[in-house]
N, C-alpha and C positions, 0 to 999 in steps of 0.2 A: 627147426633149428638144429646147424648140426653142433656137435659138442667137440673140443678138440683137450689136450693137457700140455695145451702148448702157453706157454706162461709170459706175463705180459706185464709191464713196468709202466705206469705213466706218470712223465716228465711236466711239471708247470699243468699239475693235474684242475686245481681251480676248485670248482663244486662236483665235477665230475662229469659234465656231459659225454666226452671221450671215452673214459671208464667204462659208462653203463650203457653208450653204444657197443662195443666189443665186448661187456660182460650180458649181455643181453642176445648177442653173434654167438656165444659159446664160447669164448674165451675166458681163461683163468686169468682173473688180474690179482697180482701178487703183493705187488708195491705202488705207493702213490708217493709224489714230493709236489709242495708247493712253500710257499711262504708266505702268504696273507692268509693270518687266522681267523678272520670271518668264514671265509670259502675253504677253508681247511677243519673247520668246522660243521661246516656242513658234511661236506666228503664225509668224517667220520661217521655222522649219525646214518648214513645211507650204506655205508660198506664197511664190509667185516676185516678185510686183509690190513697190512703194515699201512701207514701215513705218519710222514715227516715232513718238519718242518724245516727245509735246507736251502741255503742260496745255492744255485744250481751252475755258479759263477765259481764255485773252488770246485772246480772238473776232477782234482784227484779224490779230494773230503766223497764227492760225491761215488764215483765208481769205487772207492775203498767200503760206502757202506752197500753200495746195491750189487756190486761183485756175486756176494755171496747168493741171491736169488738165481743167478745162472738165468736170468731169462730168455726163453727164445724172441721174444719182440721187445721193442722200445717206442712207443708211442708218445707223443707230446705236442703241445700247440706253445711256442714260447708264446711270450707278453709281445702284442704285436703292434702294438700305439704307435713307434718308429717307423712303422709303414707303411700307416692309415689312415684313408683320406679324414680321417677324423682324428688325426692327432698331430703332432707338428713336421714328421716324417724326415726325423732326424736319426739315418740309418745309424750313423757312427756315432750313436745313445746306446748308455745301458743297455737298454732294450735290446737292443739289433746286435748287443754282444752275444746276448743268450741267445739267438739263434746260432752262431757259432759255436757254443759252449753241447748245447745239445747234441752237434755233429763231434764233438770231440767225444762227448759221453759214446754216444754209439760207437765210433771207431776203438776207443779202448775197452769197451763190455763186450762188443762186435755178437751182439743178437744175430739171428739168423733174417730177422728183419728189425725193418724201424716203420713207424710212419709220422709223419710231421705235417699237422695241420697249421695253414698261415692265411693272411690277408690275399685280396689280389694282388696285391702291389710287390708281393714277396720279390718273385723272379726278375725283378727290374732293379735288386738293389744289390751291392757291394756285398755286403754281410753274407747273402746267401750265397753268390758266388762263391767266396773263402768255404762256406760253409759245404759247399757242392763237392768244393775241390777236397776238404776233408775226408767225404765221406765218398769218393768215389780212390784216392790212396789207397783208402780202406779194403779196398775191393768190391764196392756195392754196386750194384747193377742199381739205378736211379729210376722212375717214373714218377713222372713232372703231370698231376692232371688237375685241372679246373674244374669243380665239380658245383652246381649250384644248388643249393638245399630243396629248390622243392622239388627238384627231379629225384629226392629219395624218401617224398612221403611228406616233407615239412612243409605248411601254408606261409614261406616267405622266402622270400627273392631276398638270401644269400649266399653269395659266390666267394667260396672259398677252394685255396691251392692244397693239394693233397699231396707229398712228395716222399713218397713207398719204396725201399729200398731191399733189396734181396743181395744176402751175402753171396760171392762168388755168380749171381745172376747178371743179365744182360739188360740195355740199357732200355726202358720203355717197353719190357717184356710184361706188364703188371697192368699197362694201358688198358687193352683190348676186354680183360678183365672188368677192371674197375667204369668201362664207360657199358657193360652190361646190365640187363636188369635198372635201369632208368625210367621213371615212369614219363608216359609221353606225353599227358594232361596232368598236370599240377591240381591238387586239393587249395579251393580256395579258404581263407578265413573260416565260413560260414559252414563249408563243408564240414570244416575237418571237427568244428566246437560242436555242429548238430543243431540241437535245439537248447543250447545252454550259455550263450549269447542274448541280453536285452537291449544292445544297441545295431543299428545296422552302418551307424559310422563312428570312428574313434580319431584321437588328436594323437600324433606321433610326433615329439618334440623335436623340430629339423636339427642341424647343424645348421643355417642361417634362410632366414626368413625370404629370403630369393626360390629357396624349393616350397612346393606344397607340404602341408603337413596335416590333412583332415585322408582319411584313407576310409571305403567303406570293405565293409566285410564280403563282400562279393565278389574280390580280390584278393591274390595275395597281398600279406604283409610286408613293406619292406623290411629292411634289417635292423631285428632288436637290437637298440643300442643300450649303453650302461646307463642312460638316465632315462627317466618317464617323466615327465613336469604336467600340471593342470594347465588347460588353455589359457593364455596370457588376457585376462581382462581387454585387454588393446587390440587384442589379433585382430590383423587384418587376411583377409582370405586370399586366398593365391590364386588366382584364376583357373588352375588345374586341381582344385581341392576339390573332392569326391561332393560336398553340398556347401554352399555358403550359411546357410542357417543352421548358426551354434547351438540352438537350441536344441536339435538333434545329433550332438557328439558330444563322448565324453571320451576323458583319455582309460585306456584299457589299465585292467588292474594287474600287479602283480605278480598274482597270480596265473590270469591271463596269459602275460607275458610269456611267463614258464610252460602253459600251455602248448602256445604259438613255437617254443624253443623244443618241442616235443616232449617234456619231462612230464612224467606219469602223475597223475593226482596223487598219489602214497607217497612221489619223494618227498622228503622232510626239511621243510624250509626254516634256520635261523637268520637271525642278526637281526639288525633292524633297516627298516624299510630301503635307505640308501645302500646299504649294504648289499642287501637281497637282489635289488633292480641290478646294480653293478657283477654281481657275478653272474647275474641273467646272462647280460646283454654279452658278458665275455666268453661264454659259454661253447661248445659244439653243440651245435642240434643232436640230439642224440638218435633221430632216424639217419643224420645225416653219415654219425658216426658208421653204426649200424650197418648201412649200405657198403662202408670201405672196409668193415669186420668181414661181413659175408661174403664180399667176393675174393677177399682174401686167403679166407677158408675154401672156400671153390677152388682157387688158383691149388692154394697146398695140395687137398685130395685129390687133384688134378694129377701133378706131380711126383704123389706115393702112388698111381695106377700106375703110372710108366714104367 
């Protein structure tokens, strides 16, 4: 791992997956902000540095308190329900404002980088445009990559937008980087848990009963969502479900889950049970993070040899 004291802020921090991917890469993270005090609770019991509690929607409240960290990066995943297929994807919501709100933060702290975790659906909406054009005023050289989590170590198929910014840098200079060190066979389920695993098939609660929803461990996972529900009494089986006999699946725990999101047995899980699944599922895979830490550090020390 290399180590750097280059110091790092995360925006719409959550439980932290984000955080302790790049505090894990050798980054200093300095500051954290979020606003649901389930998962702002959590953050605390896991990490030592500042955590606040701020809407991230009063752009000056905000840069007036994080000014003073001088950070060289800004890292953040806004709340992305506005533009996913699993929420009503209504860009010009709330939601879809804090993505903009984010590129203002960076344009007026102007880190020497940012990075901004989103949905796929990001770059197809309104919000991020505004929010592109923000941050490229700013003078930010942009890189736009789609990167899918198990290609950095994580047993589940999800594809999430990574959109890395280098002050006075050129446009997609960050790509070439970040699509290195990918791995080229994905860890399935079964791989990645070992021998600590007692079922070989689990219930993943769809978004509607037209998708499959029994998945076997021999496989990636699809994408943890914010809920985990027990198999419906009624369920009927989906013709592409991994076994039709229920009597060989259970839905995966919790715990599990957190697993599957890559988070280490030692992180320290509160709240209660809906709570816990919901900041799972909101989460960054924290190999996933990891992967965009590391090469980033790559790129840097790259650029202190020249």
């Amino acid at each position: 791992m290399m180590k750097t004291t280059k110091k790092v802020i995360d925006l719409f921090a959550g439980c932290g997956g984000l955080s302790l991917g790049f505090q894990n890469a050798g980054f200093q993270i300095v500051a954290a902000v979020d606003t649901w005090e389930p998962a702002l609770a959590v953050y605390q019991k896991n990490f030592s540095h500042d955590v606040y509690n701020l809407d991230l929607s009063n752009v000056n409240e905000a840069c007036n308190l994080l000014k003073e960290y001088e950070a060289d990066m800004i890292v953040g995943g806004p709340p992305c329900q506005d533009f996913s297929l699993a929420g009503n994807r209504n860009e010009d919501g709330e939601r879809g404002n804090l993505t903009v709100a984010f590129a203002e933060i960076v344009s007026q702290l102007r880190p020497s980088f940012f990075v901004m975790e989103n949905v796929n659906q990001l770059t197809k909406t309104r919000k991020f445009r505004v929010a592109h054009e923000i941050l490229k005023r700013a003078g930010y050289g942009v890189t736009i990559r789609l990167i899918c989590a198990s290609s950095c170590g994580v047993p589940q198929r999800r594809k999430r937008y990574f959109v890395v910014g280098e002050l006075g840098g050129m446009d997609d200079l960050l790509g070439a980087y970040l699509d290195q060190e990918l791995l080229p066979n994905p860890v399935t389920v079964r791989k990645y848990f070992g021998d600590n695993l007692d079922t070989d098939y689990y219930y993943r609660h769809p978004r509607s009963y037209q998708r499959r929803a029994i998945y076997s461990v021999d496989e990636l996972s699809p994408t943890i969502r914010g809920v985990n529900r027990p198999i419906p009494p009624t369920y009927n089986p989906h013709p592409l479900d991994a076994t039709h006999d229920l009597s060989l699946v259970r839905p995966l725990t919790t715990m599990e889950r957190a697993t599957i999101q890559t988070f280490s047995d030692d992180f320290n899980w509160t709240g209660t049970k809906t709570q816990m699944e919901q900041m799972i599922g909101n989460a960054v895979p924290v190999k996933l993070a990891e992967h965009v830490a590391t090469r980033l550090l790559k790129y840097m020390a790259d650029m202190n040899d020249r």
